[in-house]
N, C-alpha and C positions, 0 to 999 in steps of 0.2 A: 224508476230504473236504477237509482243512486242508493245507497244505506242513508237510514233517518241522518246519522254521523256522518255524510260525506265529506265534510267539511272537516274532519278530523281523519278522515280514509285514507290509507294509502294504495290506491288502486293503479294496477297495470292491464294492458292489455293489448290486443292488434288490430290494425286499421287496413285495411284494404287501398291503394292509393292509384293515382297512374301509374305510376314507376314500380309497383309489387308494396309485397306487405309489410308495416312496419308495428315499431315496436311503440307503445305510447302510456302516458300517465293521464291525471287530469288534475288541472291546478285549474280553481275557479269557474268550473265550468269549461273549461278551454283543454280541447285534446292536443297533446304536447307528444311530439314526436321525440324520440329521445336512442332511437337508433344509429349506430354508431359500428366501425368497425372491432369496438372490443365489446358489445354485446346486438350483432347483425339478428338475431332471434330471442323468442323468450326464452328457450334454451339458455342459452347465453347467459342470461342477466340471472335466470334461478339460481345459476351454477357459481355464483359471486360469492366469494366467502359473507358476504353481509348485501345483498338486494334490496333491504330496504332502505340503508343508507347510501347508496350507489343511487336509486329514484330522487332520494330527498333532495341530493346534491346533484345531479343529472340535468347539464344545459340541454336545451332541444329546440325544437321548433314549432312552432303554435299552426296548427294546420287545419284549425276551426274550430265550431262549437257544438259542444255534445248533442243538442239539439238537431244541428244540420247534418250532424255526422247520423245519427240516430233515425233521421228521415228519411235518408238516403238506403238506409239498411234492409230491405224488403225482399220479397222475393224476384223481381228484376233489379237488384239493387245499384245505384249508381254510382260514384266514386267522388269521393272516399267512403268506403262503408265499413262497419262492425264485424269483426272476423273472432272464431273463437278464440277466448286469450292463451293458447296452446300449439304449438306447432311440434316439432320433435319428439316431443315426450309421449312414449306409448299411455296408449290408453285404458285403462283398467278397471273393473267393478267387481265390489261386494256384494255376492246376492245375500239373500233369507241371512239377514243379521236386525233384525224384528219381531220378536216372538209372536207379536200379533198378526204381522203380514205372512208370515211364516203358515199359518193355519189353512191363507187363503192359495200358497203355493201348493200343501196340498191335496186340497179341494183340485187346482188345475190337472195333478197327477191323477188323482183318483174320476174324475170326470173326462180322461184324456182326451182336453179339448173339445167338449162340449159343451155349448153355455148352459144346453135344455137340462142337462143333470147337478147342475152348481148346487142349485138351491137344497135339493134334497139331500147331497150327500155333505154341504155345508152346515145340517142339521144336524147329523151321524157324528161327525166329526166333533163339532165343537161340544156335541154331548159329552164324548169322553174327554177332549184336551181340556177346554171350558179356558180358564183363563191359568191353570195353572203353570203355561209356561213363562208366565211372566215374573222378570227376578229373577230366572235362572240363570248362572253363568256357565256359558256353554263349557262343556270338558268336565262338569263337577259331578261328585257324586250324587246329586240329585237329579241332576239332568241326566248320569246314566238308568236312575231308578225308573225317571220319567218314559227313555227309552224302553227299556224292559217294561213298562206298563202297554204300552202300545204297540211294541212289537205283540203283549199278548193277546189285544183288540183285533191286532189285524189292521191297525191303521200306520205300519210303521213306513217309512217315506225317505227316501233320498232327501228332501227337502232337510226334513227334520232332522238327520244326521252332520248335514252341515252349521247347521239352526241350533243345534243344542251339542252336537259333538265337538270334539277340538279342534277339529280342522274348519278354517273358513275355507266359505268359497270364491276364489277371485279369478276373473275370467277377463279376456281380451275383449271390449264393448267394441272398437274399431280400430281401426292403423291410426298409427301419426298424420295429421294434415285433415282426415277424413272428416271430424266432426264440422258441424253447423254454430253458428252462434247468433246471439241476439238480434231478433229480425227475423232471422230464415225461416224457409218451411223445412219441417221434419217431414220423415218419410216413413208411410209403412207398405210393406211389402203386401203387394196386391191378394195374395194366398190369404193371408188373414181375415178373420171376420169375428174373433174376439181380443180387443186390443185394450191398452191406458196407457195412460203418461206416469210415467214415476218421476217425483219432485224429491232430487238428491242435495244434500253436499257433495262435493268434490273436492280434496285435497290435491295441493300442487306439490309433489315432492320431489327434491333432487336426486343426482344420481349417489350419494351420499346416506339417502333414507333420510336427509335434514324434511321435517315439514316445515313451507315455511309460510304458506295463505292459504284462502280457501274462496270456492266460486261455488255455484248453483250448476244444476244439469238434469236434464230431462234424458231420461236411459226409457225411452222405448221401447214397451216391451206387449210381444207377443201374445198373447196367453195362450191361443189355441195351438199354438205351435211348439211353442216348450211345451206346452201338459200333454202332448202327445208322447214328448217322449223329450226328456233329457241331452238326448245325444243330437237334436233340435236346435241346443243352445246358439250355435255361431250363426245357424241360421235367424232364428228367433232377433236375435240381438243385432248384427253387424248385415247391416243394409243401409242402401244410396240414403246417405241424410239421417239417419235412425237414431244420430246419438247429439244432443245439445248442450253447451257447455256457455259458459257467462253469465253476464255481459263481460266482468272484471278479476282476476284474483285479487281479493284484499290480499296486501302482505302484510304476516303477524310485525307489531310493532309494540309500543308502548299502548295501543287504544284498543289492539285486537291480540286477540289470543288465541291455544287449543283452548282454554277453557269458553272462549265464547263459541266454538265450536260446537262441544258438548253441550251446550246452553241454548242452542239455534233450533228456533220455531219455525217451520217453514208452512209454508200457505199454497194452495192449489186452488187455481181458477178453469175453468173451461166451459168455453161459451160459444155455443155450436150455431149454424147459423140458420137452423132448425127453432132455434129458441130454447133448446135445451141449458140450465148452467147445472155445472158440478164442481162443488168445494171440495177441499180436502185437507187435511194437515197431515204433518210430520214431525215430531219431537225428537230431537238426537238426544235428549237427558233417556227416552227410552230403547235406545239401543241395547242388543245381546251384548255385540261384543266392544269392548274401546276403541276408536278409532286408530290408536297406538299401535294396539298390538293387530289390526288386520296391516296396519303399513308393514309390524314386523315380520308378517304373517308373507307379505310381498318380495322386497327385498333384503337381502342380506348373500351369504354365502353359496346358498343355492341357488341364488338368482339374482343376478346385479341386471343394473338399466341404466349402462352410460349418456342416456339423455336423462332422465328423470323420468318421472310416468305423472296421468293425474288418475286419481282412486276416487270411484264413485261410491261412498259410503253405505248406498243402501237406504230404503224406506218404510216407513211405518204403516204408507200408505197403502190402504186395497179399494179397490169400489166397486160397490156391491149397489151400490142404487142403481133403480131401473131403467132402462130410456124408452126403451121400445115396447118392450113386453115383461108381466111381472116376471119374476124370477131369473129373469136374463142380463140382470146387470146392465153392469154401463161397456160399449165398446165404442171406440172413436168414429167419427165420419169426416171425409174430407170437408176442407174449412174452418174447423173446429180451430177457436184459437184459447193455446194454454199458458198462461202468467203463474210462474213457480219465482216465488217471493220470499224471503228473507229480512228482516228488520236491518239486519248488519252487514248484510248481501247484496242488497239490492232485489232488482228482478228480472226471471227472463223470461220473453216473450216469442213465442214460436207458431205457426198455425201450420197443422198440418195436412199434409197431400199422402199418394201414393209414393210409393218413392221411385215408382217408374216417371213421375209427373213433375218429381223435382231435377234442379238442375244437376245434370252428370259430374259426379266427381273425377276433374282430369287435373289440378295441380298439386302433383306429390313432391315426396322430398327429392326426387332427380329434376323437377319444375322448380322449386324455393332455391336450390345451390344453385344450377344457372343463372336466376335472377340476381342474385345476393353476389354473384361472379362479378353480372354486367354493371351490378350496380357499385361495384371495387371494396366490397364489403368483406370479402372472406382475405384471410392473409394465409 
Protein backbone atom coordinates (compact mmCIF):
# COMPACT_ATOMS: atom_id res chain seq x y z
CA UNK A 1 0.00 0.00 0.00
CA UNK A 2 3.08 2.49 1.11
CA UNK A 3 6.18 3.44 -1.53
CA UNK A 4 9.34 1.07 -1.21
CA UNK A 5 10.56 4.89 0.37
CA UNK A 6 7.86 5.30 2.80
CA UNK A 7 9.99 5.91 5.40
CA UNK A 8 11.47 8.95 3.51
CA UNK A 9 7.59 9.87 2.07
CA UNK A 10 5.95 12.56 2.67
CA UNK A 11 2.48 11.61 2.36
CA UNK A 12 -1.05 13.25 3.07
CA UNK A 13 -4.21 12.27 2.69
CA UNK A 14 -8.16 11.82 4.22
CA UNK A 15 -9.58 9.71 6.80
CA UNK A 16 -13.16 9.28 7.37
CA UNK A 17 -13.90 9.59 11.20
CA UNK A 18 -17.09 9.85 13.55
CA UNK A 19 -16.94 13.59 13.67
CA UNK A 20 -16.57 13.94 9.46
CA UNK A 21 -13.40 13.95 7.35
CA UNK A 22 -10.11 14.80 8.26
CA UNK A 23 -7.00 15.75 6.91
CA UNK A 24 -3.96 13.42 7.85
CA UNK A 25 -0.14 12.45 7.43
CA UNK A 26 1.74 9.34 8.43
CA UNK A 27 4.66 9.30 10.64
CA UNK A 28 5.73 5.72 11.58
CA UNK A 29 3.21 4.00 10.54
CA UNK A 30 0.75 5.94 12.54
CA UNK A 31 -2.18 8.15 10.91
CA UNK A 32 -1.73 11.63 12.33
CA UNK A 33 -4.58 13.90 12.07
CA UNK A 34 -3.22 17.24 11.46
CA UNK A 35 -6.53 19.28 10.67
CA UNK A 36 -6.93 22.47 11.92
CA UNK A 37 -8.83 25.50 11.47
CA UNK A 38 -6.16 27.06 8.98
CA UNK A 39 -5.97 24.13 6.86
CA UNK A 40 -10.12 22.41 7.64
CA UNK A 41 -9.52 20.44 3.90
CA UNK A 42 -6.92 19.20 1.62
CA UNK A 43 -7.75 22.21 -0.30
CA UNK A 44 -6.44 24.17 2.31
CA UNK A 45 -3.08 22.76 2.94
CA UNK A 46 -2.23 22.52 -1.09
CA UNK A 47 -2.98 26.21 -1.28
CA UNK A 48 -0.06 26.89 1.51
CA UNK A 49 2.63 28.84 -0.05
CA UNK A 50 4.96 25.74 0.99
CA UNK A 51 2.59 22.20 2.12
CA UNK A 52 5.41 20.30 2.46
CA UNK A 53 6.97 22.15 5.04
CA UNK A 54 3.61 23.06 6.96
CA UNK A 55 3.24 18.59 7.07
CA UNK A 56 6.81 18.35 8.28
CA UNK A 57 6.18 20.72 10.97
CA UNK A 58 2.28 20.03 11.70
CA UNK A 59 1.31 19.03 15.35
CA UNK A 60 -1.84 16.54 15.26
CA UNK A 61 -3.21 13.77 16.56
CA UNK A 62 -2.49 10.04 16.25
CA UNK A 63 -5.89 8.50 15.61
CA UNK A 64 -4.45 4.84 14.78
CA UNK A 65 -2.50 2.61 12.62
CA UNK A 66 -2.43 2.51 8.94
CA UNK A 67 -3.08 -1.10 9.27
CA UNK A 68 -6.43 -0.58 11.30
CA UNK A 69 -7.35 2.39 9.51
CA UNK A 70 -6.76 0.23 6.14
CA UNK A 71 -9.06 -2.72 7.49
CA UNK A 72 -11.59 -0.82 8.15
CA UNK A 73 -11.62 0.60 4.48
CA UNK A 74 -14.06 -1.80 2.56
CA UNK A 75 -16.81 -1.74 0.94
CA UNK A 76 -19.29 -1.51 4.15
CA UNK A 77 -16.36 0.44 5.66
CA UNK A 78 -16.23 1.29 9.42
CA UNK A 79 -14.79 4.25 10.99
CA UNK A 80 -12.19 5.54 10.67
CA UNK A 81 -11.81 4.71 7.05
CA UNK A 82 -9.53 5.81 3.77
CA UNK A 83 -11.18 8.56 1.87
CA UNK A 84 -9.81 9.75 -1.35
CA UNK A 85 -6.82 12.19 -0.58
CA UNK A 86 -8.98 15.02 -2.66
CA UNK A 87 -11.88 16.83 -1.59
CA UNK A 88 -12.54 20.37 -3.39
CA UNK A 89 -10.43 20.29 -6.03
CA UNK A 90 -12.23 19.52 -9.35
CA UNK A 91 -11.34 16.65 -11.05
CA UNK A 92 -9.78 16.33 -14.41
CA UNK A 93 -8.28 13.81 -17.05
CA UNK A 94 -6.04 13.47 -20.00
CA UNK A 95 -7.16 11.10 -22.62
CA UNK A 96 -5.05 9.52 -25.80
CA UNK A 97 -1.76 11.05 -24.57
CA UNK A 98 0.02 7.46 -25.42
CA UNK A 99 0.74 6.74 -28.89
CA UNK A 100 0.41 3.25 -28.19
CA UNK A 101 -2.87 3.18 -26.30
CA UNK A 102 -3.96 5.86 -28.67
CA UNK A 103 -4.17 3.00 -31.64
CA UNK A 104 -6.48 1.07 -29.30
CA UNK A 105 -8.80 4.31 -28.91
CA UNK A 106 -9.24 3.90 -32.37
CA UNK A 107 -9.95 0.44 -32.89
CA UNK A 108 -12.93 1.49 -30.14
CA UNK A 109 -14.21 4.29 -32.71
CA UNK A 110 -13.92 2.39 -35.72
CA UNK A 111 -15.61 -0.86 -34.09
CA UNK A 112 -18.35 1.61 -32.53
CA UNK A 113 -18.47 -0.38 -29.62
CA UNK A 114 -18.22 -3.58 -30.62
CA UNK A 115 -15.82 -6.24 -29.03
CA UNK A 116 -16.82 -8.83 -32.04
CA UNK A 117 -15.20 -6.45 -34.69
CA UNK A 118 -11.82 -5.32 -32.35
CA UNK A 119 -9.82 -7.85 -33.52
CA UNK A 120 -10.20 -7.44 -37.15
CA UNK A 121 -10.21 -3.94 -37.62
CA UNK A 122 -7.09 -3.86 -34.99
CA UNK A 123 -5.35 -5.66 -37.72
CA UNK A 124 -6.19 -2.95 -40.57
CA UNK A 125 -5.14 -0.36 -38.36
CA UNK A 126 -2.12 -1.23 -37.01
CA UNK A 127 -1.07 -2.21 -40.51
CA UNK A 128 -0.94 1.12 -41.55
CA UNK A 129 0.03 3.10 -38.02
CA UNK A 130 2.36 0.06 -36.91
CA UNK A 131 4.45 1.76 -34.36
CA UNK A 132 5.28 4.78 -36.16
CA UNK A 133 3.55 6.97 -33.89
CA UNK A 134 5.72 6.62 -31.32
CA UNK A 135 8.39 9.63 -30.58
CA UNK A 136 6.22 11.83 -32.07
CA UNK A 137 5.61 15.10 -30.31
CA UNK A 138 2.20 16.01 -30.83
CA UNK A 139 1.68 19.51 -32.90
CA UNK A 140 5.15 18.71 -34.90
CA UNK A 141 5.48 18.61 -38.23
CA UNK A 142 5.76 14.95 -38.42
CA UNK A 143 2.79 14.34 -36.63
CA UNK A 144 1.09 16.65 -39.20
CA UNK A 145 2.71 14.34 -42.12
CA UNK A 146 1.57 11.35 -40.07
CA UNK A 147 -1.98 12.83 -39.98
CA UNK A 148 -2.07 13.66 -43.73
CA UNK A 149 -0.99 9.79 -44.08
CA UNK A 150 -4.01 8.62 -42.62
CA UNK A 151 -6.29 10.90 -43.17
CA UNK A 152 -5.49 9.34 -46.85
CA UNK A 153 -5.98 5.52 -45.53
CA UNK A 154 -9.27 6.54 -44.32
CA UNK A 155 -8.13 5.69 -40.86
CA UNK A 156 -8.15 9.29 -39.76
CA UNK A 157 -9.94 9.52 -35.99
CA UNK A 158 -10.86 12.23 -33.41
CA UNK A 159 -8.68 10.11 -31.15
CA UNK A 160 -5.59 10.73 -33.11
CA UNK A 161 -6.15 14.40 -33.50
CA UNK A 162 -5.97 14.99 -29.95
CA UNK A 163 -3.12 12.15 -29.74
CA UNK A 164 -0.83 13.73 -32.12
CA UNK A 165 -2.46 17.21 -32.84
CA UNK A 166 -1.75 20.35 -30.43
CA UNK A 167 -4.58 20.40 -28.60
CA UNK A 168 -4.73 17.95 -25.58
CA UNK A 169 -7.71 16.40 -24.36
CA UNK A 170 -8.74 17.17 -20.90
CA UNK A 171 -12.13 16.36 -19.57
CA UNK A 172 -14.14 16.58 -16.31
CA UNK A 173 -13.63 12.62 -14.97
CA UNK A 174 -16.19 13.53 -11.89
CA UNK A 175 -17.29 16.51 -9.34
CA UNK A 176 -15.40 17.36 -6.28
CA UNK A 177 -16.08 15.04 -3.31
CA UNK A 178 -17.40 12.32 -5.85
CA UNK A 179 -14.35 9.97 -6.32
CA UNK A 180 -13.78 6.63 -4.24
CA UNK A 181 -10.40 5.73 -2.63
CA UNK A 182 -8.35 3.04 -1.39
CA UNK A 183 -10.60 0.14 -0.35
CA UNK A 184 -13.85 1.08 -2.15
CA UNK A 185 -15.71 -0.49 -4.88
CA UNK A 186 -15.63 1.16 -8.26
CA UNK A 187 -18.49 1.31 -10.28
CA UNK A 188 -19.59 0.67 -13.70
CA UNK A 189 -22.48 1.54 -15.31
CA UNK A 190 -24.77 -1.29 -15.87
CA UNK A 191 -25.24 -0.41 -19.99
CA UNK A 192 -21.72 -1.64 -20.44
CA UNK A 193 -20.51 -4.74 -21.50
CA UNK A 194 -17.08 -3.81 -22.79
CA UNK A 195 -15.01 -2.15 -20.02
CA UNK A 196 -11.03 -1.92 -18.20
CA UNK A 197 -9.45 -0.35 -15.43
CA UNK A 198 -6.99 2.46 -16.54
CA UNK A 199 -3.85 2.61 -14.10
CA UNK A 200 -2.94 6.47 -14.03
CA UNK A 201 -0.84 9.15 -12.19
CA UNK A 202 -2.62 11.81 -10.95
CA UNK A 203 -1.09 15.14 -10.29
CA UNK A 204 -2.31 17.42 -7.38
CA UNK A 205 -2.20 20.95 -8.56
CA UNK A 206 -3.08 24.16 -6.87
CA UNK A 207 -5.06 26.91 -7.75
CA UNK A 208 -1.89 28.73 -8.87
CA UNK A 209 -1.05 25.69 -11.63
CA UNK A 210 1.88 25.05 -8.67
CA UNK A 211 2.23 21.11 -8.99
CA UNK A 212 3.19 20.12 -6.08
CA UNK A 213 2.66 15.64 -5.47
CA UNK A 214 1.39 12.95 -7.10
CA UNK A 215 -1.11 9.92 -6.25
CA UNK A 216 -2.35 6.79 -8.44
CA UNK A 217 -5.96 6.55 -9.91
CA UNK A 218 -8.10 4.11 -11.57
CA UNK A 219 -10.30 6.36 -14.49
CA UNK A 220 -12.80 3.82 -15.44
CA UNK A 221 -13.52 3.51 -18.63
CA UNK A 222 -16.06 2.45 -20.81
CA UNK A 223 -15.23 1.26 -24.13
CA UNK A 224 -18.30 0.42 -25.60
CA UNK A 225 -19.75 3.49 -24.77
CA UNK A 226 -17.26 6.12 -25.87
CA UNK A 227 -16.49 4.08 -29.21
CA UNK A 228 -19.96 4.51 -29.96
CA UNK A 229 -19.64 7.90 -30.17
CA UNK A 230 -17.41 10.50 -28.55
CA UNK A 231 -20.18 12.87 -27.35
CA UNK A 232 -20.64 9.51 -24.87
CA UNK A 233 -17.78 10.73 -22.95
CA UNK A 234 -19.37 12.22 -19.54
CA UNK A 235 -21.49 9.36 -19.78
CA UNK A 236 -18.70 6.83 -20.37
CA UNK A 237 -16.55 8.44 -17.74
CA UNK A 238 -18.60 10.12 -14.63
CA UNK A 239 -20.78 7.40 -12.86
CA UNK A 240 -21.75 6.50 -9.04
CA UNK A 241 -18.08 5.44 -7.87
CA UNK A 242 -16.41 5.38 -11.62
CA UNK A 243 -13.29 7.28 -10.76
CA UNK A 244 -10.52 6.05 -7.97
CA UNK A 245 -7.93 8.04 -6.61
CA UNK A 246 -5.00 7.06 -3.80
CA UNK A 247 -4.26 5.82 -1.24
CA UNK A 248 -1.89 9.14 -0.53
CA UNK A 249 -0.43 12.30 -2.46
CA UNK A 250 3.28 12.19 -2.08
CA UNK A 251 4.27 15.85 -1.79
CA UNK A 252 7.27 16.74 -4.00
CA UNK A 253 10.10 17.39 -1.49
CA UNK A 254 13.70 16.84 -1.48
CA UNK A 255 13.09 12.59 -2.03
CA UNK A 256 10.29 13.09 -4.65
CA UNK A 257 10.10 15.04 -7.77
CA UNK A 258 8.39 15.92 -11.43
CA UNK A 259 11.29 13.97 -12.52
CA UNK A 260 10.23 10.85 -10.50
CA UNK A 261 6.96 11.47 -12.14
CA UNK A 262 8.29 11.07 -15.64
CA UNK A 263 10.25 8.19 -14.30
CA UNK A 264 7.00 6.10 -12.81
CA UNK A 265 6.34 2.46 -13.78
CA UNK A 266 3.24 1.61 -12.86
CA UNK A 267 1.81 -2.00 -12.64
CA UNK A 268 -1.79 -3.43 -13.21
CA UNK A 269 -3.21 -6.41 -11.41
CA UNK A 270 -6.68 -7.84 -11.84
CA UNK A 271 -7.87 -10.78 -10.44
CA UNK A 272 -11.43 -11.78 -11.02
CA UNK A 273 -13.06 -14.22 -8.95
CA UNK A 274 -13.67 -16.46 -11.93
CA UNK A 275 -9.85 -17.11 -11.72
CA UNK A 276 -9.17 -15.04 -14.38
CA UNK A 277 -5.68 -12.49 -13.73
CA UNK A 278 -4.57 -9.62 -15.98
CA UNK A 279 -1.25 -7.64 -15.75
CA UNK A 280 -0.50 -4.64 -17.16
CA UNK A 281 1.87 -1.76 -17.24
CA UNK A 282 2.35 1.72 -17.75
CA UNK A 283 5.49 3.80 -18.40
CA UNK A 284 5.10 7.69 -18.04
CA UNK A 285 9.06 7.95 -19.58
CA UNK A 286 6.52 6.98 -22.79
CA UNK A 287 4.08 9.58 -22.74
CA UNK A 288 3.13 11.86 -26.01
CA UNK A 289 2.71 14.76 -24.27
CA UNK A 290 4.79 16.23 -20.87
CA UNK A 291 3.00 16.19 -17.98
CA UNK A 292 3.87 20.15 -17.88
CA UNK A 293 2.48 21.26 -20.46
CA UNK A 294 -1.10 19.17 -20.35
CA UNK A 295 -1.22 21.04 -16.71
CA UNK A 296 -0.52 24.17 -18.83
CA UNK A 297 -2.72 22.89 -21.22
CA UNK A 298 -5.52 23.07 -18.00
CA UNK A 299 -5.07 26.24 -16.36
CA UNK A 300 -4.04 29.49 -16.85
CA UNK A 301 -5.85 32.59 -18.24
CA UNK A 302 -8.59 30.70 -20.01
CA UNK A 303 -9.38 28.74 -17.14
CA UNK A 304 -8.53 29.23 -13.47
CA UNK A 305 -9.79 26.53 -10.57
CA UNK A 306 -9.87 28.42 -7.32
CA UNK A 307 -9.71 25.13 -5.54
CA UNK A 308 -6.92 23.41 -7.51
CA UNK A 309 -7.93 20.26 -9.57
CA UNK A 310 -6.25 16.76 -9.69
CA UNK A 311 -5.12 15.75 -13.42
CA UNK A 312 -5.35 12.18 -14.42
CA UNK A 313 -2.28 11.86 -16.72
CA UNK A 314 -3.42 9.25 -18.88
CA UNK A 315 -2.11 5.52 -19.83
CA UNK A 316 -0.08 3.35 -21.80
CA UNK A 317 -2.30 0.77 -21.03
CA UNK A 318 -4.87 -1.26 -23.39
CA UNK A 319 -5.96 -5.04 -22.99
CA UNK A 320 -6.40 -6.87 -25.65
CA UNK A 321 -5.97 -10.45 -23.87
CA UNK A 322 -8.86 -12.66 -24.07
CA UNK A 323 -11.18 -13.73 -21.05
CA UNK A 324 -13.97 -15.19 -22.51
CA UNK A 325 -13.76 -15.57 -26.10
CA UNK A 326 -10.74 -15.17 -28.54
CA UNK A 327 -10.79 -11.91 -30.13
CA UNK A 328 -13.06 -10.28 -27.55
CA UNK A 329 -10.59 -8.94 -25.10
CA UNK A 330 -10.54 -8.42 -21.76
CA UNK A 331 -13.88 -6.62 -20.19
CA UNK A 332 -14.52 -6.40 -16.37
CA UNK A 333 -17.07 -8.55 -14.23
CA UNK A 334 -18.33 -7.69 -11.02
CA UNK A 335 -15.78 -8.67 -8.07
CA UNK A 336 -12.92 -8.33 -9.99
CA UNK A 337 -10.35 -6.83 -7.74
CA UNK A 338 -7.72 -4.14 -9.40
CA UNK A 339 -4.21 -3.25 -7.49
CA UNK A 340 -2.70 -0.25 -9.64
CA UNK A 341 0.89 0.03 -8.22
CA UNK A 342 3.74 2.41 -8.15
CA UNK A 343 7.24 1.75 -6.63
CA UNK A 344 7.20 5.56 -5.37
CA UNK A 345 3.36 5.58 -5.00
CA UNK A 346 2.45 3.11 -3.37
CA UNK A 347 -0.87 1.10 -4.28
CA UNK A 348 -4.38 1.28 -4.94
CA UNK A 349 -6.70 -1.21 -4.39
CA UNK A 350 -10.35 -1.23 -5.56
CA UNK A 351 -12.77 -4.25 -6.61
CA UNK A 352 -15.37 -3.46 -8.57
CA UNK A 353 -19.43 -3.62 -8.83
CA UNK A 354 -22.06 -2.06 -10.85
CA UNK A 355 -22.38 1.30 -9.85
CA UNK A 356 -25.88 0.98 -9.28
CA UNK A 357 -24.53 -1.77 -6.48
CA UNK A 358 -22.24 0.58 -4.90
CA UNK A 359 -22.83 2.89 -2.31
CA UNK A 360 -24.91 6.24 -3.31
CA UNK A 361 -22.90 9.33 -3.52
CA UNK A 362 -24.95 11.81 -1.07
CA UNK A 363 -21.90 13.88 0.90
CA UNK A 364 -21.01 16.92 -1.47
CA UNK A 365 -19.54 20.09 -0.77
CA UNK A 366 -22.91 21.77 0.75
CA UNK A 367 -22.57 18.14 3.27
CA UNK A 368 -18.29 18.98 3.95
CA UNK A 369 -19.09 23.05 4.83
CA UNK A 370 -21.97 22.07 7.27
CA UNK A 371 -19.66 19.69 8.87
CA UNK A 372 -16.40 21.62 8.87
CA UNK A 373 -19.22 24.62 10.47
CA UNK A 374 -20.35 22.17 13.28
CA UNK A 375 -17.06 21.08 13.80
CA UNK A 376 -15.84 25.25 14.40
CA UNK A 377 -13.52 24.79 11.57
CA UNK A 378 -14.28 27.29 8.94
CA UNK A 379 -13.66 31.05 10.02
Amino acid sequence: MLPTDHSSALLVGRVQTADGPVVVTLRDGRVIDITSSAIPTMRDLLERDDPADYVLHAKGTDIGSLDDIAQGSTETPMTPHLLPPADLQAIKAAGVTFAESMVERVIEEQAAGNADRAHEIRMRVQGVIGESLAGIVPGSDKAMQVKALLQKEGLWSQYLEVGIGPDAEVFTKCQPLAAVGWGASVGLHPMSHWNNPEPEVVLAVDSRGRILGATLGNDVNLRDVEGRSALLLGKAKDNNASCAIGPFIRLFDGHYTMEDVRRAELTLDVTGEDGFLLKGRSSMSRISRDPTDIVTQTIGRHHQYPDGFMLFLGTLFAPVQDRDAPGQGFTHKPGDVVTISDDRLGSLRNTVQLSTTCPEWTFGAGALMRNLASRGLLS
